[in-house]
N, C-alpha and C positions, 0 to 999 in steps of 0.2 A: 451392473444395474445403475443408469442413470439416475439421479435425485428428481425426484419427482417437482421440486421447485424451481427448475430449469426445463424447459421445454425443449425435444430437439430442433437443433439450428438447423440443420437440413430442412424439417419440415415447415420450419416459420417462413425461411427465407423467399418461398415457391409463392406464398399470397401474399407477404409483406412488402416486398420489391415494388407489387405493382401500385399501392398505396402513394400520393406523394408524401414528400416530409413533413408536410404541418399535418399532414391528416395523421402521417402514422406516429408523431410526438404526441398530438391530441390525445390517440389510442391509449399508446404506453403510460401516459397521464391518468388514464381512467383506470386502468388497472390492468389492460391488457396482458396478457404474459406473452401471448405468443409476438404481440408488435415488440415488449421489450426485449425478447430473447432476439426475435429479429435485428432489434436496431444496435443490442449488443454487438451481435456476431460483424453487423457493417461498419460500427466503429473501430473493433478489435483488429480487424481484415482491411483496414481504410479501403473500404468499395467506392467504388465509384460515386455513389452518393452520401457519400460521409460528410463532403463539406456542405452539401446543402441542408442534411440534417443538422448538423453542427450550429449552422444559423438556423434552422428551425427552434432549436432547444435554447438558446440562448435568453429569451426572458424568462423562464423556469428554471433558471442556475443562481444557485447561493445559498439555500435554504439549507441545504444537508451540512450536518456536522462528520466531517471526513476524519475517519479515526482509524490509525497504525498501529499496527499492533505486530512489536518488530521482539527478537532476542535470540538466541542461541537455540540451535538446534535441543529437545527434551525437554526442553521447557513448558510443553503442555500448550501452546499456543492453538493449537484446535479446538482443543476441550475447552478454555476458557473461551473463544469465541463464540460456543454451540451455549455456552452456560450464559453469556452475555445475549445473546438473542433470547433465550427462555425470558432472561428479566424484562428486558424491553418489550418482549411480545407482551408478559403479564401487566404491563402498563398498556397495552393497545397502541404500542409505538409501530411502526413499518421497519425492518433492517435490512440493509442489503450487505452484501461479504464478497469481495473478488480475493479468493485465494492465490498466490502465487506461487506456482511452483517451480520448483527447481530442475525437472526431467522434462524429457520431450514430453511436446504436443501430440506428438507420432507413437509414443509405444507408451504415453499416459503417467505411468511409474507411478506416485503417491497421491496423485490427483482423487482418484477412488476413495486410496482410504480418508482423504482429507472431508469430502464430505459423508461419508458415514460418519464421523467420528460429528459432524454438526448436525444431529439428530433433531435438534429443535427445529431446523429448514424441514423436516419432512412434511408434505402435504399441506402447507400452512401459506394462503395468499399474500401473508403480510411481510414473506419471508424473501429474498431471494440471492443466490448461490452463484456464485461462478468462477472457474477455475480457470487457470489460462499459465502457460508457461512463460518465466524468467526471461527466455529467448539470451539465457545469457547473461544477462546483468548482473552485475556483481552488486550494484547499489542495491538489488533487493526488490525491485521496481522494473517494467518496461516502459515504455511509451503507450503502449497499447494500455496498460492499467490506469493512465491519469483519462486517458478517452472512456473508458466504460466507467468510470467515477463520473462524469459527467452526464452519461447516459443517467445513471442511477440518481442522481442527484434532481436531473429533471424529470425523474417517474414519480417525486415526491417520498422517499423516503427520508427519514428521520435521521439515522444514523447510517452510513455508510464504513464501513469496517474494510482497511486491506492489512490482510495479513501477511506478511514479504517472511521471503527465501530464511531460515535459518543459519546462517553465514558466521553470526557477530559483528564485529562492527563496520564490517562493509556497506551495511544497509541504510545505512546514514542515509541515503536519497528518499527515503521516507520522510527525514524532516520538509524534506521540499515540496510535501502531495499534501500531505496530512494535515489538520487543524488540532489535532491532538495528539502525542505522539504516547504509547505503553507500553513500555519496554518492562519485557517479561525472563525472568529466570526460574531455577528451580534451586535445591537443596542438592549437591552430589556432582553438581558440574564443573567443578574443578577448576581448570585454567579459564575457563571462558566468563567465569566474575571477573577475574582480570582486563581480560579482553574488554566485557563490556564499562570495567572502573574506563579504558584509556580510549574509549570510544562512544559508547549507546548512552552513558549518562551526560556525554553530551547534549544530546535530542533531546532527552526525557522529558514529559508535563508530567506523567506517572511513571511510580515505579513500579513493580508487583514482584514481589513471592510467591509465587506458587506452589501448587503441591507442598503445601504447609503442614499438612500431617505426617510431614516424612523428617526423620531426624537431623538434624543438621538445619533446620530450619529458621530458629532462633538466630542461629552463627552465622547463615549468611545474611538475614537481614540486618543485624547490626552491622555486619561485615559494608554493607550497604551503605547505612546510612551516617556510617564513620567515613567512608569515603566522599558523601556530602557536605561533613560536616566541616571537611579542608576546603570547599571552596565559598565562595564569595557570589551576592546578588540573589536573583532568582533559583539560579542553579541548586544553591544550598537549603530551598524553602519546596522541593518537592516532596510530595508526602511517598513514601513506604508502605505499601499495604501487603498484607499477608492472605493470599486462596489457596481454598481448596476448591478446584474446579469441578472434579468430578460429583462432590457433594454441594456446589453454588454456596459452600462457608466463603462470605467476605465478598463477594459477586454484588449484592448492593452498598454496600460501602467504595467500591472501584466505579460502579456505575455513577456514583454520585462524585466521584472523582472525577473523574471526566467530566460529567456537567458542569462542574467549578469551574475545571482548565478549558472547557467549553466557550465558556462567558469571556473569557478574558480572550479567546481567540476571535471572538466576533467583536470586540472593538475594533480591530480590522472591518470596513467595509466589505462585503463579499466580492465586489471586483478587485477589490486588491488580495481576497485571498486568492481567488481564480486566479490572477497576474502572475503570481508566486508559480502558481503549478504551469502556468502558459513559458515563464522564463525557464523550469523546468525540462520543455518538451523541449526549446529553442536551444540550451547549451547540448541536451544530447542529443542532438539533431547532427548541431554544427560538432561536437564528438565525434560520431561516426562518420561525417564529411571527411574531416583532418587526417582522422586516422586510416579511412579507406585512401586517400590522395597518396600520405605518408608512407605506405604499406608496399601500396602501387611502383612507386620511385619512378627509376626512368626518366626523370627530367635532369636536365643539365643543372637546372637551377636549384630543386632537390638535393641532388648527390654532392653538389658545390656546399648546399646549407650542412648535410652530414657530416661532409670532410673535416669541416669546423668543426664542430660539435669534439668529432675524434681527436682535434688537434689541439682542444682545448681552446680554443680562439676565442667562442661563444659556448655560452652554456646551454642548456636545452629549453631552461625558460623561455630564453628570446630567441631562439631558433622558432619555439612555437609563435611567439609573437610576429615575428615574420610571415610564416607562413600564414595566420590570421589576418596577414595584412595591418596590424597596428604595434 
């Protein structure tokens, strides 16, 4: 069963297409669903008219506060997001959510249960959903997710929510999309506080607890906020909050979290935070270049730069710089 706050993209695509781009950003502006699900699907898919939309939406980009919502697989990251829109609706906020998942686009896998699980998106205009596969990425993030963050951002939404792959601290390329980043754990997860002490509390504006009424709860939040309390700067001045998602305990006290770490992110002019996510698409663009070229081999000059590599002559950093050309 499709969520009913996503409208199928098949059937949008058939009258949106013929729309041009300032009309059908106008649409999605208004509240269209079926133009934004449309204009979704042509960003997500780079269609052929993606970059003329792209400049279409461009004076309606900055306003949305873009917020991550990264941590270890168990962690409840659904449920807190589905508890998160309930608060902001009950304000008359607008939220949007691109899930990302970790299984094919093709056979689906958790995508389903991820929006059941954000019951607050059912039926509700102010809401909207959408799932889209990792395609891979280990960061947590594709390319495709900073493009439909854009879409959403110019539909007028308030809060834009992506919540990236389960991984741990692979997901780091969430600091690079996001304007707030919420790095989430639970009580019982064992190795992956670890994981996220030597990685995710790098990124953090928040931290959260979750699933607080379950034992061991106490223990990792201190466990938390001792490992803050060794570092230095802002780093050391994140606040620790403790939820329970399923029952929204502690859901506005986070929400107000975020608006704090909010404010300080919009000292940043919005084209500079846009820049941030544009150099984003730009290094993994040129990424996949290097490493499709590298993969490839077969050149003389290639296999010449390996040899070294093997023979120890050069090391692989400036092998890469090489091949970058700088």
């Amino acid at each position: 069963m499709a969520a009913p706050s996503e409208p199928t993209a098949q059937a949008a695509d058939s009258d949106e297409t013929a729309r041009g781009p300032v009309d059908r950003v106008a649409a999605l502006r208004r509240g269209d669903r079926r133009a934004l699900a449309a204009t979704v699907t042509a960003l997500e898919r780079l269609a052929p008219e993606a970059p003329a939309l792209l400049q279409a939406m461009q004076p309606h980009l900055g306003a949305a506060l873009i917020i991550g919502i990264t941590g270890p697989p168990g962690a409840g990251k659904s449920t807190l997001v589905n508890a998160l829109i309930g608060h902001w609706r009950g304000l008359d906020q607008r939220v949007a959510v691109v899930a990302v998942d970790p299984s094919s686009p093709i056979s689906g896998g958790a995508i389903l249960g991820d929006r059941i699980r954000m019951t607050a998106a059912l039926d509700d205009d102010g809401v909207y959903v959408r799932s889209l596969s990792s395609s891979g990425y280990l960061g947590g993030l594709s390319p495709a997710a900073v493009r439909i963050v854009d879409v959403l951002d110019a539909a007028g939404f308030a809060h834009v929510l992506l919540e990236t792959v389960g991984t741990g601290q692979n997901e780091i390329d969430v600091a690079e999309v996001a304007d707030v980043r919420v790095v989430v754990t639970a009580p019982g997860l064992g190795d992956d506080i670890q994981a996220m002490k030597s990685g995710l509390l790098e990124i953090a504006d928040v931290l959260v607890v979750n699933k607080a009424d379950r034992e061991g709860a106490e223990r990792t939040l201190h466990q938390l906020k001792g490992a803050l309390s060794i570092r230095s700067g802002e780093t050391a001045r994140i606040p620790v909050l403790k939820t329970t998602a399923t029952t929204a305990d502690g859901i506005a006290d986070l929400a107000a979290a975020i608006a704090t770490a909010g404010v300080k992110a919009r000292r940043q002019t919005p084209i500079e935070r846009r820049r941030r996510r544009a150099r984003y698409l730009i290094a993994r663009a040129a990424s996949d270049l290097v490493t499709e070229r590298i993969k490839a081999g077969g050149t003389a000059a290639l296999d010449a730069l390996a040899d070294d590599v093997l023979a120890g002559r050069i090391d692989p950093r400036a092998a890469a710089g090489m091949v970058l050309g700088g």
